[in-house]
Structures are given as structure tokens and as C-alpha cells.
One Martini backbone bead per residue (centre of mass of N, CA, C, O) as a GRO file, in nm:
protein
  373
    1UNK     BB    1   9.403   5.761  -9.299
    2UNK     BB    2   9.551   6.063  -9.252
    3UNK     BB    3   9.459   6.370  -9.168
    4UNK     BB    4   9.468   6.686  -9.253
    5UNK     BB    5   9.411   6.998  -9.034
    6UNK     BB    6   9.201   7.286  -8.890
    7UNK     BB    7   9.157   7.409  -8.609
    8UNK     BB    8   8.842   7.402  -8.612
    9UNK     BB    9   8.862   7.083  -8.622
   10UNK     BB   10   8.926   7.077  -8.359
   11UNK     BB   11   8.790   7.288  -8.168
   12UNK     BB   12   8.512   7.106  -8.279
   13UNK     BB   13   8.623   6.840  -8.098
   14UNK     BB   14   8.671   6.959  -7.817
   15UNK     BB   15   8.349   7.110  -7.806
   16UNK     BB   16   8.213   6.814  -7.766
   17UNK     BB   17   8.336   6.807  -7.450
   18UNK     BB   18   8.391   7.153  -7.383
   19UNK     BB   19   8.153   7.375  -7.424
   20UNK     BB   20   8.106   7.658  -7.367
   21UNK     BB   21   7.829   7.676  -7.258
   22UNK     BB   22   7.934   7.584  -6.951
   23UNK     BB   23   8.063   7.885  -6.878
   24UNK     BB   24   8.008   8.102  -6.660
   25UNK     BB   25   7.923   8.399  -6.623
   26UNK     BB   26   8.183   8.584  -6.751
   27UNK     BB   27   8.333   8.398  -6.891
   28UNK     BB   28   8.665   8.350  -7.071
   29UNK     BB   29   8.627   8.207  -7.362
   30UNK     BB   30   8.796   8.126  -7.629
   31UNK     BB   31   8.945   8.301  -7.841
   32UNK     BB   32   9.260   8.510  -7.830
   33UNK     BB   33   9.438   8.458  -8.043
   34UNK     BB   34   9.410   8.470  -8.419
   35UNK     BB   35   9.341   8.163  -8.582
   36UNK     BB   36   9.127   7.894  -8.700
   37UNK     BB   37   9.216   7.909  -9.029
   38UNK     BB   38   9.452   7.686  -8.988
   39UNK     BB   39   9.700   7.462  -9.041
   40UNK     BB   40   9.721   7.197  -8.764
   41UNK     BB   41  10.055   7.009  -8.644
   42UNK     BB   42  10.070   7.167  -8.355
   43UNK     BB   43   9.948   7.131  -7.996
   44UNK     BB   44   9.907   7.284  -7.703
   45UNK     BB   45   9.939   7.237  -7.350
   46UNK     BB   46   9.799   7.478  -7.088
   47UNK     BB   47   9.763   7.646  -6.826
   48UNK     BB   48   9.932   7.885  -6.933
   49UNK     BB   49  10.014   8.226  -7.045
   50UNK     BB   50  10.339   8.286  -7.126
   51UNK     BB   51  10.639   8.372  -7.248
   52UNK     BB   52  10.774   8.061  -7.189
   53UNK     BB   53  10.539   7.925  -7.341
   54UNK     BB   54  10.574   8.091  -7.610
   55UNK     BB   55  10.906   7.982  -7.649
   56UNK     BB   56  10.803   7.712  -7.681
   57UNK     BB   57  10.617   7.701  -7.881
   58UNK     BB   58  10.840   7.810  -8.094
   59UNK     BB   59  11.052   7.573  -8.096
   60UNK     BB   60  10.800   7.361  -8.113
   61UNK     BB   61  10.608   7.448  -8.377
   62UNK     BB   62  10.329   7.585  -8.266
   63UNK     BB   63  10.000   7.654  -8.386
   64UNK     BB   64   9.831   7.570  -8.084
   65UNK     BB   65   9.691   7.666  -7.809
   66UNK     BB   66   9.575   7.555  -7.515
   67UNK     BB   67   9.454   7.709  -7.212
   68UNK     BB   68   9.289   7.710  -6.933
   69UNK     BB   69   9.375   8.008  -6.878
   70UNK     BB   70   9.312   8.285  -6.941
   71UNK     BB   71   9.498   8.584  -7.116
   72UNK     BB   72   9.203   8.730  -7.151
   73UNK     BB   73   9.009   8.860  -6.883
   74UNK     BB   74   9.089   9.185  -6.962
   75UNK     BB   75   9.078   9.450  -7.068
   76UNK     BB   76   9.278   9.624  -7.293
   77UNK     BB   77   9.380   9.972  -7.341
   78UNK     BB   78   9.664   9.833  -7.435
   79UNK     BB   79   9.980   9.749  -7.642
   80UNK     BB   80  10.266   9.651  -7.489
   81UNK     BB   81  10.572   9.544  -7.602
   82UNK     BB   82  10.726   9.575  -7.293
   83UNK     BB   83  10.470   9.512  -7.140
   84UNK     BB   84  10.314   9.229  -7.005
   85UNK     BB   85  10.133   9.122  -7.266
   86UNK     BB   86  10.260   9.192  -7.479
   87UNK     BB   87  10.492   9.008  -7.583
   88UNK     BB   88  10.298   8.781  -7.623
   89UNK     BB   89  10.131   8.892  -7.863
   90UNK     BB   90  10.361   8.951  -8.041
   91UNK     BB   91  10.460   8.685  -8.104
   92UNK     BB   92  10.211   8.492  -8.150
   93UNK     BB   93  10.167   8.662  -8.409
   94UNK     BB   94  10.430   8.627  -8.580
   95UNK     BB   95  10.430   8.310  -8.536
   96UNK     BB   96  10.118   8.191  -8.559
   97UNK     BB   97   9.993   8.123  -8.273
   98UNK     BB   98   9.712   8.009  -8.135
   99UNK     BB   99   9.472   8.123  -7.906
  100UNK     BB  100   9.294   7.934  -7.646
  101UNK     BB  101   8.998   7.894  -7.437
  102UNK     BB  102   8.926   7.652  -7.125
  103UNK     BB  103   8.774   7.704  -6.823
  104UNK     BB  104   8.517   7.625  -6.667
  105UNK     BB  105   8.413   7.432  -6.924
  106UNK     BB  106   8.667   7.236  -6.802
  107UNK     BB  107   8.569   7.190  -6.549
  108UNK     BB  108   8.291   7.071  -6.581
  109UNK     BB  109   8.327   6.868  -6.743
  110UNK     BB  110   8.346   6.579  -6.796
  111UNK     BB  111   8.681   6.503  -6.751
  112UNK     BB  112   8.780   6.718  -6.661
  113UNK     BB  113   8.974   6.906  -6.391
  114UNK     BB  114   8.796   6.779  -6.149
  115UNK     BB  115   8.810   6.476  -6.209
  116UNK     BB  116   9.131   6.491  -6.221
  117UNK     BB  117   9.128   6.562  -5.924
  118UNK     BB  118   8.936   6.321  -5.847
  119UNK     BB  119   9.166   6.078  -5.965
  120UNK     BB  120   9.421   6.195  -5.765
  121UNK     BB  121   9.264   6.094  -5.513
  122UNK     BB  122   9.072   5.820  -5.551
  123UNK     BB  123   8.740   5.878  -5.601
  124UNK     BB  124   8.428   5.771  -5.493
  125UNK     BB  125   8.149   5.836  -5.598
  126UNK     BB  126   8.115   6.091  -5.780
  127UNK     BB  127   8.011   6.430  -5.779
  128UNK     BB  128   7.836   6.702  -5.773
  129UNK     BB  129   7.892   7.036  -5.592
  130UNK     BB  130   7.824   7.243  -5.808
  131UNK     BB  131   7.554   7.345  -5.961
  132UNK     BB  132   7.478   7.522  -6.283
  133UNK     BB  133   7.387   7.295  -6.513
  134UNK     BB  134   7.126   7.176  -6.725
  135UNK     BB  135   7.107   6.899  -6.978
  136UNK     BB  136   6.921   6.897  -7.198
  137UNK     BB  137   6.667   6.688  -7.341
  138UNK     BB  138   6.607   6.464  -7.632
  139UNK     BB  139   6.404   6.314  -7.853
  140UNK     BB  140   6.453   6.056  -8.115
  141UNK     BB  141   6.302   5.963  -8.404
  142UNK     BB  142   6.398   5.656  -8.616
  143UNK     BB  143   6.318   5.562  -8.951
  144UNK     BB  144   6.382   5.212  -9.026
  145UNK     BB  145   6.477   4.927  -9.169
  146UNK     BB  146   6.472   4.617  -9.064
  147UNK     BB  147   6.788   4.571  -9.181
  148UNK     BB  148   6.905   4.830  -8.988
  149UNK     BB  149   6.850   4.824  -8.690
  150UNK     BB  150   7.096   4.757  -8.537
  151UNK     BB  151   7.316   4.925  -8.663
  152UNK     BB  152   7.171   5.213  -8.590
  153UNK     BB  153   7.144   5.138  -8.276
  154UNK     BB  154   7.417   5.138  -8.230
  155UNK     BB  155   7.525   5.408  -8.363
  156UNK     BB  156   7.359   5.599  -8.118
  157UNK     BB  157   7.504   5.478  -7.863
  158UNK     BB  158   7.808   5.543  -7.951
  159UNK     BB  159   7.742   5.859  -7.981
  160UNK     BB  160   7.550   5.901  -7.677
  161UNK     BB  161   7.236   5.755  -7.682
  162UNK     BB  162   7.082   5.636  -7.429
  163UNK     BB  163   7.122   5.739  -7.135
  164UNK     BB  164   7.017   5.592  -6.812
  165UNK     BB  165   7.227   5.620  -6.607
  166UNK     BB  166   7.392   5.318  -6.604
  167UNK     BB  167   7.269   5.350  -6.899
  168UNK     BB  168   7.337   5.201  -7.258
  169UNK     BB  169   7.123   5.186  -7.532
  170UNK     BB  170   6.862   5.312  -7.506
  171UNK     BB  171   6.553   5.198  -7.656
  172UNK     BB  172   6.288   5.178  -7.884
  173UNK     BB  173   6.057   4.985  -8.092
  174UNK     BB  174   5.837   4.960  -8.354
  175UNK     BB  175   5.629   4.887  -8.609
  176UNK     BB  176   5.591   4.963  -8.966
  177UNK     BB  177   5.512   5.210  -9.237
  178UNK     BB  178   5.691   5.324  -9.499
  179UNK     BB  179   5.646   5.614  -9.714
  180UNK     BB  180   5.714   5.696 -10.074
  181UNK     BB  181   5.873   5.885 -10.349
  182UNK     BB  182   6.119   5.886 -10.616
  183UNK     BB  183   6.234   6.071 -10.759
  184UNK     BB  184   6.458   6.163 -11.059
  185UNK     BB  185   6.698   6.256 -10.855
  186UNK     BB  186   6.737   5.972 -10.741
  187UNK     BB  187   6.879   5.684 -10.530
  188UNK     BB  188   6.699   5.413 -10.423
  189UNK     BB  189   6.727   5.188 -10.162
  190UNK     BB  190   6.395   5.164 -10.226
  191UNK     BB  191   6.252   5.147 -10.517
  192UNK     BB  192   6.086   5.357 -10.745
  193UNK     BB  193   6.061   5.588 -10.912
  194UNK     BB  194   5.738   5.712 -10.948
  195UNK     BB  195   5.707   5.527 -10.709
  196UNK     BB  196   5.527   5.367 -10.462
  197UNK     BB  197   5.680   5.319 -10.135
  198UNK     BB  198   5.638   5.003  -9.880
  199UNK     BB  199   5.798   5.003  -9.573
  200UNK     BB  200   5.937   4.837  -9.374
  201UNK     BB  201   5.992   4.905  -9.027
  202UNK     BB  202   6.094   5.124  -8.779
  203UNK     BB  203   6.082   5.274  -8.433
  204UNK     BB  204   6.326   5.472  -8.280
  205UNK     BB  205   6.404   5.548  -7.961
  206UNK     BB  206   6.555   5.826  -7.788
  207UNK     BB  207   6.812   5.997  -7.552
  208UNK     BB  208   6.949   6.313  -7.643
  209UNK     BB  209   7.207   6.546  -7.495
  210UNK     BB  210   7.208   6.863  -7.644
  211UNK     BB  211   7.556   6.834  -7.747
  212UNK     BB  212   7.491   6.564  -7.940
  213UNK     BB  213   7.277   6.563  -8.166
  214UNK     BB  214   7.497   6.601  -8.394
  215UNK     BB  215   7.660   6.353  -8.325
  216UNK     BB  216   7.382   6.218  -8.342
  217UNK     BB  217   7.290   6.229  -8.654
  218UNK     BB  218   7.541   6.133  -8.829
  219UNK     BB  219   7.535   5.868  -8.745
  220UNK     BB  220   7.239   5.790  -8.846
  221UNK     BB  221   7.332   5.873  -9.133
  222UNK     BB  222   7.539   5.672  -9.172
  223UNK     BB  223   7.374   5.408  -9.122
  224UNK     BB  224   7.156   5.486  -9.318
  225UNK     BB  225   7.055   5.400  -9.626
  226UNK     BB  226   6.942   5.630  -9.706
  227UNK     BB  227   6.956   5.914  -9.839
  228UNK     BB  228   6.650   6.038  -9.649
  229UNK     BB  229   6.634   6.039  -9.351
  230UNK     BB  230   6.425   6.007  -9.112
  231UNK     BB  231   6.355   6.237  -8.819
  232UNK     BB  232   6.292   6.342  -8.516
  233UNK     BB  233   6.276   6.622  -8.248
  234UNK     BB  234   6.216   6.662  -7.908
  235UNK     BB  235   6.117   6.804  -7.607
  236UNK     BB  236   6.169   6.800  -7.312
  237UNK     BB  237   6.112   6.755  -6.922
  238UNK     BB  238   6.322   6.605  -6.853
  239UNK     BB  239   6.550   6.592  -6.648
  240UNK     BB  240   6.908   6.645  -6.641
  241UNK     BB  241   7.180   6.668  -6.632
  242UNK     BB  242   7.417   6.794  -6.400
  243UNK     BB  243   7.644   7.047  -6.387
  244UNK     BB  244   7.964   7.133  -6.242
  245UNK     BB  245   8.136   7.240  -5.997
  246UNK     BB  246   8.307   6.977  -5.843
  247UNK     BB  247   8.369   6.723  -5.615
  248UNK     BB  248   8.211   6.464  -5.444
  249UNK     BB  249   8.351   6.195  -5.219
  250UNK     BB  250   8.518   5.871  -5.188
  251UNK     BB  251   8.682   5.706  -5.003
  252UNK     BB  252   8.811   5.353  -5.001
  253UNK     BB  253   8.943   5.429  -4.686
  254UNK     BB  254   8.966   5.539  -4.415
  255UNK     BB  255   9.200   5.822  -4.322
  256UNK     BB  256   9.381   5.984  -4.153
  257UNK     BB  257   9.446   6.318  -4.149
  258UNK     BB  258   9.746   6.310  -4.184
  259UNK     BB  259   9.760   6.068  -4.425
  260UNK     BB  260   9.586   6.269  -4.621
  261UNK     BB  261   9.775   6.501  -4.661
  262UNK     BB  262  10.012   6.315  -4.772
  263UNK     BB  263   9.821   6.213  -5.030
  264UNK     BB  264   9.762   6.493  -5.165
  265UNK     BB  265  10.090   6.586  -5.194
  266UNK     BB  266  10.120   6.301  -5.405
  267UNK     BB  267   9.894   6.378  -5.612
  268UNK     BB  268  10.013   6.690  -5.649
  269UNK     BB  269  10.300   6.784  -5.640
  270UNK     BB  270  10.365   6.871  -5.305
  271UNK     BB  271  10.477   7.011  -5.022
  272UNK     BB  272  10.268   7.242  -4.948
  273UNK     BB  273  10.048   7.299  -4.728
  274UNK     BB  274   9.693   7.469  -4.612
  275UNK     BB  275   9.494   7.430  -4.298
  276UNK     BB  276   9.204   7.423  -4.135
  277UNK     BB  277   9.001   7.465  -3.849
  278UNK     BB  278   8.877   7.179  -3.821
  279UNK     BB  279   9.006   6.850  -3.751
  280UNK     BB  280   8.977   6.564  -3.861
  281UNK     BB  281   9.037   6.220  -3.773
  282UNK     BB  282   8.878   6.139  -4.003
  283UNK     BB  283   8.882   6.050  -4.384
  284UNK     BB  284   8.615   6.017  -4.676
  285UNK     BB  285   8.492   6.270  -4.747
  286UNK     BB  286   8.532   6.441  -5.040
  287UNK     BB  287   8.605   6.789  -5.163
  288UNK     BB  288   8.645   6.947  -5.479
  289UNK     BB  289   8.799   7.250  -5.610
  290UNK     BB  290   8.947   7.439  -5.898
  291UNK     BB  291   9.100   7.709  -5.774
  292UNK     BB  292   8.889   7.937  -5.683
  293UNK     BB  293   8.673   7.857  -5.408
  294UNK     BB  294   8.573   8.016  -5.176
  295UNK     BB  295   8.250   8.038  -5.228
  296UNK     BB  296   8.204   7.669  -5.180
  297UNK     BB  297   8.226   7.556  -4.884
  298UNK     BB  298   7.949   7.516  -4.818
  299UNK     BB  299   7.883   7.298  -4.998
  300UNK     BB  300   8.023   7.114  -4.842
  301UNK     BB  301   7.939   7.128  -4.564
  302UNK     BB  302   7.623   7.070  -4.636
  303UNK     BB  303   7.719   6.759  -4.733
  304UNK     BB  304   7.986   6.620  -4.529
  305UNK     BB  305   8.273   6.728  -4.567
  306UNK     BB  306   8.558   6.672  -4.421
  307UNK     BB  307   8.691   6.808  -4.681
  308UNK     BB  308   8.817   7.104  -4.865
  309UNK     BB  309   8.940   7.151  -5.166
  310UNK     BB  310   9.154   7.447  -5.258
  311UNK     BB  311   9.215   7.741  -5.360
  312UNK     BB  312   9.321   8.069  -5.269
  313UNK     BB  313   9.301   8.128  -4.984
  314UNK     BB  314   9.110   8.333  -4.760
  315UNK     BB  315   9.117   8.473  -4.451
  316UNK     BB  316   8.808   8.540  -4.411
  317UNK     BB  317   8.749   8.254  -4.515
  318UNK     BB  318   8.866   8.065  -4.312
  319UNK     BB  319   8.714   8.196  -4.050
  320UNK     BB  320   8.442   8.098  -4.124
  321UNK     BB  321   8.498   7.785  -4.198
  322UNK     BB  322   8.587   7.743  -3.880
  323UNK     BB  323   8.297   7.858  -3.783
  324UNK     BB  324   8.141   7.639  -3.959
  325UNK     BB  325   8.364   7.325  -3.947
  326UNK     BB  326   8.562   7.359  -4.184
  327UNK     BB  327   8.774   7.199  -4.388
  328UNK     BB  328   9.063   7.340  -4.556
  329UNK     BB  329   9.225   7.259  -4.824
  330UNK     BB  330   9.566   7.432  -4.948
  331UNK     BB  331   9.769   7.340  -5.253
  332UNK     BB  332   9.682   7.524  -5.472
  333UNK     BB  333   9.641   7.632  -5.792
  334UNK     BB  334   9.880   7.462  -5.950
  335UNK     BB  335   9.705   7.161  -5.982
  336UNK     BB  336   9.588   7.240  -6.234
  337UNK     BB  337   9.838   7.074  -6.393
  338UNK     BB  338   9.658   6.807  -6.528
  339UNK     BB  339   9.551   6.884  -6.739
  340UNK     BB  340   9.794   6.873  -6.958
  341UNK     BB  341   9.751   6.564  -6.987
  342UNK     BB  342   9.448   6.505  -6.968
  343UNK     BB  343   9.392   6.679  -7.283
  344UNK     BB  344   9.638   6.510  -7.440
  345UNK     BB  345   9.445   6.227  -7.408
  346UNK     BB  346   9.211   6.279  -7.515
  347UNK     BB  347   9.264   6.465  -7.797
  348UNK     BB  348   9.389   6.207  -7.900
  349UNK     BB  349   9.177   6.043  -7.911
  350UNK     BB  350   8.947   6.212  -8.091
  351UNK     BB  351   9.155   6.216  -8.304
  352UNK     BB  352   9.180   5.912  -8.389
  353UNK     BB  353   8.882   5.877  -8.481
  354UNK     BB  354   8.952   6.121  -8.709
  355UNK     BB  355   9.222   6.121  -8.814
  356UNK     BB  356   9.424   6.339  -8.721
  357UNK     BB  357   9.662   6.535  -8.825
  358UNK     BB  358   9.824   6.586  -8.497
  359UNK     BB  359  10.008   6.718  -8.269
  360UNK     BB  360  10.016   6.650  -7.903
  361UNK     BB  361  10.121   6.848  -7.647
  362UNK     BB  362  10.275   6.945  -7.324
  363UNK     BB  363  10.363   7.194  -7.144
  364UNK     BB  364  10.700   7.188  -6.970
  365UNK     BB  365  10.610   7.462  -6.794
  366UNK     BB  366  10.628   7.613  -6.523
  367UNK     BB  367  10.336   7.821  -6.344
  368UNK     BB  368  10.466   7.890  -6.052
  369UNK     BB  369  10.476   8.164  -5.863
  370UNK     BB  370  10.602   8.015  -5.631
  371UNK     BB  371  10.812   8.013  -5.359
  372UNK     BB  372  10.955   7.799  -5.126
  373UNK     BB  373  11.080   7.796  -4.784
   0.00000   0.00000   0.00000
């Protein structure tokens, strides 16, 4: 059965995929206008916000808008409601429409901004192009009953614990015995109310990575049979994901530097881009990242990549890049608008499986703002 939902339980479930920590220090992420206080049963995804798109939010009787560009993103000295952001927040405000915004945490997220910028783009074997943040991995050990051990440990794997390279749902476990005293205002799962009760059980090992934490203690709880479940959790010194600005990667098959134009062209639907010399005569590795990338074009150059996707090129970072060897293509800032359906896509899924009442449509306005003659 569906259930109705108020905008904190969507952005708390939006933000176990792309948490606020990670976005780079200084970016302005999170709640911009309204609140999230409040039932919300439609949801709008938006590159950017602007006066079109908040009058499409408005038609389509949209709860919160979600949108990649932040729209406070310097402070305001004024709210003048007839020029420039004014009429903007003016709206929203009269209308209840919460605007809210994740931008560079969505960049960097698994499955972010970046990933759908090279996945399409058809790439392979992609990592991170600049690292900003390692996350934290945490042990959990918890003392589970031998007839709930199987159960336990896949609700764990499930939840997200367990990942180590390739591999999935990894555990380790011991067996032992577990003591306890059922108070008098307790429902013993087993045993008896005041009395001493020795419990077969399991000790199950895993590693869980620190923005998951509670979503795998919850699901730990949901499946162990206890009332109060035992369970430790310990920090760790080992390395953790990398994760960060852009990806590079490899094309499933080398090609013409002409012919991989042609398919930048074709995978962001742009009639035209602008790109750097010296031109590569064929084209394998390839480093992308979404947005105004100026200053990243050598972590590509240092890793090997035959050119360097990303938005927004200076002329005198382009001469840089060009005595430097590194060829840039740039596509536009506007191609990030991958994000609209991208992000439509997951918080469908993610609300589906919490069975939340509420519709995410993608904002059919386009916010490119050049035309090209």
C-alpha cells in the first residue's frame, strides 16, 4: 500500500544517495527556498531554476522542485520581486513550492551526474578523475541467533554492507554464546522474564561505509528477531572509496578523432561543441566532468586521457591545455541536463521501494541560455 510523504522523508532518502558531505567546501547545497515541512505529492527535477521553470512548477501543481544549480548560490543584499531572483522566489514563496538543491553531492555521487555523463558517452572501466573525499568504513559486529544468521546477514548485504572491491554481501562469523536477563517489562524473543538465558549464537563481521551506517543498522534491526539487538561498531584505519569530480575511462573500441566528435554530438544532443588543439588522431581514453571544469584539465592530462570533456572553457585555459598537449572538448555547460531524467529515475526507484506516494516528473523547460546561429 502507498503511502503519503512529506518533502524531509524524500530529501532524507534522496540524501542517502548523494549526502550534502559530499559536496566540495564552499558550495551552497541544500534547502533554498520554502520548507520541507510539509506533504508533498509532486516532485519536479530541474537543471536549473528560473522564472519558466517555476511557472511549469505552477501548472503542474508541483509540491518541491529539486535542481541541480543552486539558485541562492551568492548572498542576496535585496529581494527586489521585479527584477533579477525577486520575482523568482516571489512565486515560490505564494505558491508553497519548496525549492531545494544538490549540486556538486551530485556530481560526485556513484550514479551522480558524472556517471550519466559517461555512461553516455558509453564508457568503460571508469574511476574518479579528481578525488575530493574518502568515506569513512566502519566494522559492525552483531550477535544474532543461529536460526536468524542467513536472514541477518542478506538483509545486511542488501542494506549496502559488505562490499570489498567486486565483491558483495561479505561477512565473516564465529559462533559463541550470548547471555541476558529478560527484564520484567520485556517480550523475550527467547527466554524467560527474570531469568538468566544462554542463547546459541553467531558473531557476523562486516564492513559498512559511513553513510550507510544507518541504513543497515535499521535493516539489522528489522531483521533480527530480538527486541534489542547487540551490535558494536568500531572505526577503522582502512582506506575507504575515493570518490570525486569526473570520471575517466575507456571507449569499448578506439576511434577516429572526427568520428568520436560525432558521437559527443549524438550522446548530448548538441549540434555544436568547441574543442582544442592538438587533436588526437584516435581517441580510447577519455576523462569527462560536468560543468565548468577549467581548473581539472590536468588531472586528465596527468592520467592519460586523449581528451577532456567539460563545460565552460577560458580562452587562456584552453592555451594552457593546448601547450600542455591535452586536447579539450567543450560541449557546454547545458549538458548536464542528463541530471532531469537521471535523477527522475533513481528517486522513482528509491520511493518505490518505500512505497512513497508521490510523483517525480523531469522539467520539460530547456535552460540553455545561447543560441547558436
Amino acid at each position: 500500500m502507498m503511502k503519503a510523504v512529506n518533502g524531509q522523508a524524500i530529501i532524507q532518502l534522496f540524501e542517502e544517495w548523494a549526502p550534502k558531505s559530499l559536496a566540495v567546501e564552499g558550495d551552497k547545497v541544500g534547502l533554498m527556498i520554502g520548507t520541507l515541512n510539509k506533504p508533498v505529492r509532486h516532485v519536479m527535477i530541474a537543471l536549473d531554476v528560473l522564472e519558466e521553470v517555476v511557472d511549469e512548477a505552477i501548472e503542474k501543481k508541483v509540491d518541491l522542485i529539486i535542481a541541480h544549480h543552486p539558485l541562492l548560490f551568492r548572498p542576496l543584499k535585496k529581494i527586489d520581486t521585479e527584477s533579477g531572483q525577486g520575482p523568482i522566489i516571489e512565486k515560490c514563496i505564494k505558491h508553497d513550492i519548496t525549492v531545494y538543491a544538490a549540486h556538486t553531492n551530485l556530481d560526485i555521487a556513484d550514479g551522480g551526474v558524472n556517471d550519466m555523463l559517461a555512461d553516455k558517452l558509453d564508457l568503460q572501466n571508469t574511476r574518479v578523475l579528481v578525488p575530493t573525499t574518502e568515506i569513512p568504513l566502519k566494522k559492525l559486529v552483531a550477535f544474532v541467533p543461529e536460526n536468524h544468521v542467513e536472514e541477518v546477514r542478506q538483509a545486511l548485504g542488501d542494506a549496502g554492507a559488505g562490499y570489498i572491491g567486486g565483491y558483495s554481501h561479505c561477512t565473516f562469523s564465529s559462533a559463541g554464546t550470548g547471555t541476558f536477563i529478560p527484564g520484567d517489562d520485556t517480550n523475550p524473543y527467547l527466554g524467560k522474564r527474570r531469568e538468566m538465558e544462554f542463547a546459541s549464537e553467531k558473531r557476523i563481521e562486516t564492513i559498512v561505509p559511513q553513510p550507510l551506517v544507518r541504513k543497515v543498522t535499521n535493516a539489522l534491526e528489522k531483521a533480527h528477531p530480538y527486541e534489542e539487538p547487540a551490535y558494536d561498531l568500531y572505526s577503522l584505519d582502512l582506506e575507504g572509496e575515493k570518490m570525486g569530480l569526473g570520471r575517466i575511462g575507456e571507449l569499448k573500441k578506439e576511434l577516429p578523432f572526427e568520428e568520436f566528435i560525432e558521437q559527443v554530438k549524438k550522446a548530448f544532443s548538441v549540434e555544436d561543441i568547441r574543442a582544442t588543439k592538438p587533436f588526437p588522431q584516435q581517441v580510447r581514453k577519455v576523462a569527462v566532468l560536468g560543468g565548468d571544469g577549467n581548473k581539472y584539465w590536468q588531472y586528465a592530462n596527468r592520467q592519460g586521457a586523449d581528451v577532456y570533456i567539460t563545460g565552460d572553457l577560458y580562452y587562456h585555459t584552453a592555451h594552457d591545455a593546448q601547450m600542455g598537449g591535452q586536447c579539450i572538448i567543450d560541449p557546454g555547460h547545458h549538458v548536464e541536463k542528463v541530471m532531469k531524467e537521471g535523477v527522475k529515475k533513481e528517486l522513482e526507484k528509491r520511493m518505490e521501494e518505500k512505497k512513497f506516494q508521490a510523483n517525480v516528473m523531469a522539467s520539460e523547460v530547456s535552460t540553455e541560455p545561447f543560441t547558436f546561429f
